[in-house]
N, C-alpha and C positions, 0 to 999 in steps of 0.2 A: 314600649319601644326600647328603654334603656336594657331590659333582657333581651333582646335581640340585638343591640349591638355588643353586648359582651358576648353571646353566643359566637359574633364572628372572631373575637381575639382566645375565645377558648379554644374554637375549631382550627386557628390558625395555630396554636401552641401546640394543641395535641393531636389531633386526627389528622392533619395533613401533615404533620409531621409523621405522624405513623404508616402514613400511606402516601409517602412523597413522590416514590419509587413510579408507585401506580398513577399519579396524580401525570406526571413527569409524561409515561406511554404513551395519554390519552390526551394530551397537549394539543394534537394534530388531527388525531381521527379517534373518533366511536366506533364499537362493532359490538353490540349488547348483542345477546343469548335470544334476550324474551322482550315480547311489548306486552309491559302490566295495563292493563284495561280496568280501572275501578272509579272510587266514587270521590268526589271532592272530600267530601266530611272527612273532619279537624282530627277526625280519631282512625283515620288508613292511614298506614305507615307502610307500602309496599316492603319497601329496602328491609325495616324492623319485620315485618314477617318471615319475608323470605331469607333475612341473615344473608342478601347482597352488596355488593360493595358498586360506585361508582361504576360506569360504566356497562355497568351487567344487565340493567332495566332499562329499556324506554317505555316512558309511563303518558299515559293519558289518563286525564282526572277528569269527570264532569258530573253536574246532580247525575244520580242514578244509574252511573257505568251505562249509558248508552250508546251504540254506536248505529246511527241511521242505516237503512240499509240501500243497498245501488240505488239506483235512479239519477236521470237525467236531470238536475238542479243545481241553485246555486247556493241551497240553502246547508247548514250545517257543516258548512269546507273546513272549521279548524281541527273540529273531531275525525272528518275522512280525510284530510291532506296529510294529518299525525298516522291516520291509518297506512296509507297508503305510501308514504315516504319509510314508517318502519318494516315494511314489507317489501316495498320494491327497489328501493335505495339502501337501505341497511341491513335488508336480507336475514332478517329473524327467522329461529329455525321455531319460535314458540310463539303463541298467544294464548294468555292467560285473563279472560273474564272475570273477574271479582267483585261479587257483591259484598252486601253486608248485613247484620243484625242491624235494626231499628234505624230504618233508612228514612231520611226526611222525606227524599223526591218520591220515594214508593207511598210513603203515606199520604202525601199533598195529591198524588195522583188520584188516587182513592178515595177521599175525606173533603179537599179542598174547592168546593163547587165555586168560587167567587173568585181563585186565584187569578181569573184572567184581568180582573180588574184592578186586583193588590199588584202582582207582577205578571204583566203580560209576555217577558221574554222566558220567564221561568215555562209560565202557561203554554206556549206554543212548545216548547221542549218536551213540554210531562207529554204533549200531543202523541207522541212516537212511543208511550207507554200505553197507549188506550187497548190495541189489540191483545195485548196479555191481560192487560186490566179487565175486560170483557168479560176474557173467560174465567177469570179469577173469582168476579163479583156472581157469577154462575152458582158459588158453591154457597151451600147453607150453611159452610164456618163461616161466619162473620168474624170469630175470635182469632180466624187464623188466617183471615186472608193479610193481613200483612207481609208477614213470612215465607204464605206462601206465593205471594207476589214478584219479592225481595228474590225467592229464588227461581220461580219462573219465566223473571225478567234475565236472569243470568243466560238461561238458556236460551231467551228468546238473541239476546243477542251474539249468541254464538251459532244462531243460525244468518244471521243478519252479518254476519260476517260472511259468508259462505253466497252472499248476493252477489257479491265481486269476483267477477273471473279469473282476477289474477291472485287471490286467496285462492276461492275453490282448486284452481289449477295446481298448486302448488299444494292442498292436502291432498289431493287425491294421487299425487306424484310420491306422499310422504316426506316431501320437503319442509311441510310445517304442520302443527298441530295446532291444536287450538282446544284447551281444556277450561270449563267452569268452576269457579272455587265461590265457596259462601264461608262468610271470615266472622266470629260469634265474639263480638268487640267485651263483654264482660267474662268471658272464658278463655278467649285467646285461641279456639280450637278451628281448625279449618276443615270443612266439609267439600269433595273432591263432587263430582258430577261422574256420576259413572254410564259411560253412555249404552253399556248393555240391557242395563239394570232400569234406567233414566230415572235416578235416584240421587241423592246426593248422600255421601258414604263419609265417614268421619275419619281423616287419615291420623293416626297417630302408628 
């Protein structure tokens, strides 16, 4: 704890000093660019990837960058109310999916047969990974179905995006985009989703 509270007299001496100017704008209102879409774990740093500053992301975090897809429920409303306020309220012209290298929630998916009983709420969540997981456990890599999971899940929910009307409405207007990225946490390197290709492509 005591690093964390010096963390805030550090950020008050130096970075928001450096960026008072900006801090000052956004006093009253947000208007970010992109809704970053990824994974709780300790080791995503949207902002640190993408070399953005306040203001420029709205982010949503949860195990395994998922986002449910439409349907009539009441389940899952922090992750689609976050969806749907940065979209129809804040008018994002981007959505940016990002997974990761060595995903907890993708492997617990896969591996964890008993988790319903250790954590039941985790359990019910990995639920919405099963149809990728399916057809993942299909393949005869066992060695690689993690990874290939971690990035089949990216795609799955950038289709799971595209359940909502008022998403689809607005890509197919070209009003928003919506791109896949897979982020390689002991390389640093980010792998883009190319959707010609339906590949994930190394940007450098």
């Amino acid at each position: 704890m005591d690093k964390l509270l010096d963390g805030i007299i550090n950020f008050k001496k130096k970075d928001f000093l450096a960026h008072s100017e900006l801090f000052n704008k956004l006093k009253d209102t947000q208007k970010p660019h992109t809704l970053f879409i990824t994974c709780s774990d300790s080791r995503i740093d949207p902002n640190m990837i993408t070399g953005s500053l306040p203001g420029e992301l709205f982010i949503i975090r949860n195990v395994a960058n998922i986002i449910p897809p439409n349907r009539e429920t009441t389940d899952y409303v922090s992750t689609t109310s976050a969806v749907e306020y940065a979209v129809q309220v804040l008018g994002v012209e981007n959505i940016i999916v990002c997974g990761h290298s060595n995903c907890g929630g993708c492997a617990a998916s896969l591996y964890s047969m008993n988790l319903i009983n250790e954590l039941p709420h985790t359990s019910k969540w990995l639920e919405l990974l099963d149809n990728v997981k399916n057809k993942i456990m299909k393949s005869n890599k066992k060695e690689a179905w993690e990874w290939m999971l971690e990035q089949a899940n990216v795609v799955e929910q950038m289709n799971n995006l595209l359940t909502y009307p008022f998403i689809a409405d607005r890509v197919a207007d070209n009003r928003l985009s919506i791109e896949g990225w897979y982020y390689i946490i002991e390389t640093g390197e980010v792998y883009i989703f190319d959707k010609k290709t339906k590949t994930f492509m190394l940007f450098n």
